[in-house]
C-alpha positions in Angstrom: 15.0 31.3 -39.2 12.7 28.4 -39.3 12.6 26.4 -42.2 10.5 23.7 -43.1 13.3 21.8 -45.5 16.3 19.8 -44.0 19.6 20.3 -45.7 21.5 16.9 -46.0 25.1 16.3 -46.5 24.9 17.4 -50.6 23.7 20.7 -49.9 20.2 20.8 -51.1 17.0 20.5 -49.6 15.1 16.8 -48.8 11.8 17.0 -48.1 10.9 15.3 -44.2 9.5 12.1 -44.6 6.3 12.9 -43.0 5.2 14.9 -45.8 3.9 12.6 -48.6 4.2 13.3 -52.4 1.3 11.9 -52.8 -0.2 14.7 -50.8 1.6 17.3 -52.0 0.0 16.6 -55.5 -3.4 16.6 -54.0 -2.9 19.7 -52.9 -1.7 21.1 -55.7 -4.2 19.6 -58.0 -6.7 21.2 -55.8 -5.3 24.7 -56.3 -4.7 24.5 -60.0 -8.4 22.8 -60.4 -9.9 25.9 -58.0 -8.2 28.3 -60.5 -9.3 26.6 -63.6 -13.1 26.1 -63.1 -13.0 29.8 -61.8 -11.5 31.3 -64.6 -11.4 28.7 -67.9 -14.1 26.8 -67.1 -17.2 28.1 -69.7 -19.5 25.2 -69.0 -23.3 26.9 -68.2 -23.7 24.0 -66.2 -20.6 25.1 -63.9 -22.2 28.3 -63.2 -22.4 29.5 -59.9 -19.9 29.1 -56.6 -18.6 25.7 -56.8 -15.7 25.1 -54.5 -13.1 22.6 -54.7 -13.1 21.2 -51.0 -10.3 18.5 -51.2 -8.7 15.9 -53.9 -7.6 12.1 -52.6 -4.8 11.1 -55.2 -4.4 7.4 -55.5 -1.1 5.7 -54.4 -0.3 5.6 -58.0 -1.0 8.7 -58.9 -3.5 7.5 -61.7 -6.7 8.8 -60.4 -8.0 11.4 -58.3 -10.9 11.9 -56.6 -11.9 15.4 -56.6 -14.8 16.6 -53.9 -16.4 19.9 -54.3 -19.0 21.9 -53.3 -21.9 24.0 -54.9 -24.7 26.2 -53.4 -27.9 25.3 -54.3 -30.4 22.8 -54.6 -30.4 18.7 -55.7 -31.1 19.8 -59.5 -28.3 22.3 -59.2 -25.7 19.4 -57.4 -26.7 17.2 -59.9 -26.0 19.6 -63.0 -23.1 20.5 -62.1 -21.7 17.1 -61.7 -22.2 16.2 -65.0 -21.1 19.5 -66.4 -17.5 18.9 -64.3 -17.5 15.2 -65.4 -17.6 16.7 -69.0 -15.0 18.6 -68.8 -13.1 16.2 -66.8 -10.9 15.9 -69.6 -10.2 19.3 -70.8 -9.2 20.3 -66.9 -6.5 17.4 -67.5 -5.4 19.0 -69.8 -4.7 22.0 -68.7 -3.3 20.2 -65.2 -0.7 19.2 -67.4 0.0 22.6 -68.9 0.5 23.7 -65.5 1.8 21.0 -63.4 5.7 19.4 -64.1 4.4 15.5 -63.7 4.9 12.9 -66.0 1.5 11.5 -65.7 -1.6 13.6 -64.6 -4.4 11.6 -63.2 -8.0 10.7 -64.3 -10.2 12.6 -62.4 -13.6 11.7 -61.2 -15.7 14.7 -59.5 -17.4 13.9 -56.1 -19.8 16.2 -54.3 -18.7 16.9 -51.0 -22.2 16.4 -48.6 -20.1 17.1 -45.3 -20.7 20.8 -45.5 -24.0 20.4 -45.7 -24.1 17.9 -42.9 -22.4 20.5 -40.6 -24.4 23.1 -41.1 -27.5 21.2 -40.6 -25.7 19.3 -37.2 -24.8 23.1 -36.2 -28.4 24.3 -36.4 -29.4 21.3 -34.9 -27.4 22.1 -31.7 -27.9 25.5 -32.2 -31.7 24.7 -31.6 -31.2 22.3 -28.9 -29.2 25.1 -26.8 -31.7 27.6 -27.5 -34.3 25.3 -26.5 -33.0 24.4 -23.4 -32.6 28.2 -22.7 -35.9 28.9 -22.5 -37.4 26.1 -21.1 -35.9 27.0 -17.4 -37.1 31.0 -18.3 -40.5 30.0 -19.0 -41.5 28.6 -16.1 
């Protein structure tokens, strides 16, 4: 029976050190956040597959930066960053419906360009290695 919490001499779990609350809200702000823009989230703008790829909570906990991700073109990046900054405030909102913290921060909607980045890295190698396979054939 592994467990991840430690029990200390009062009987109830501590959390190891490692672990960061700071993180731990992250993470939970990005699975409430997933949740809402899937299924309260009405914004036409917000339309589409937009995934919520990580959140960076400040040391304060007064802002978070919130990255996500959205298929489709620059026009279609662009629109839905402004319709998730508009309804910044109403996903606040019902963060702090959902989560037990005395203050929920500001959020401010990034899009997340590493995805993209892989897959065009990947294809790049991808062609490279194919490439160099039929050079040696070829001749």
């Amino acid at each position: 029976m592994a467990k991840s919490w430690i029990l200390s001499s009062r009987s109830w779990p501590v959390m190891p050190k490692d672990y960061p609350r700071t993180r731990r809200i992250a993470e939970q702000i990005q699975r409430e956040l997933a949740e809402l823009v899937r299924t309260e989230l009405k914004d036409p703008r917000v339309s589409g597959f937009v995934t919520i790829t990580d959140v960076e909570v400040s040391a304060d906990q007064s802002h978070a930066k919130v990255f996500f991700t959205v298929l489709g073109d620059a026009p279609k990046i662009e629109e839905t960053t402004q319709g998730l900054k508009r309804a910044a405030g109403f996903l606040r909102s019902q963060l702090a419906q959902r989560m037990q913290l005395r203050t929920i921060p500001q959020l401010d909607f990034k899009y997340d360009a590493s995805v993209e980045r892989g897959m065009k890295l990947s294809r790049l190698i991808d062609e490279a290695v194919g490439g160099a396979a039929v050079k040696p054939s070829g001749e």
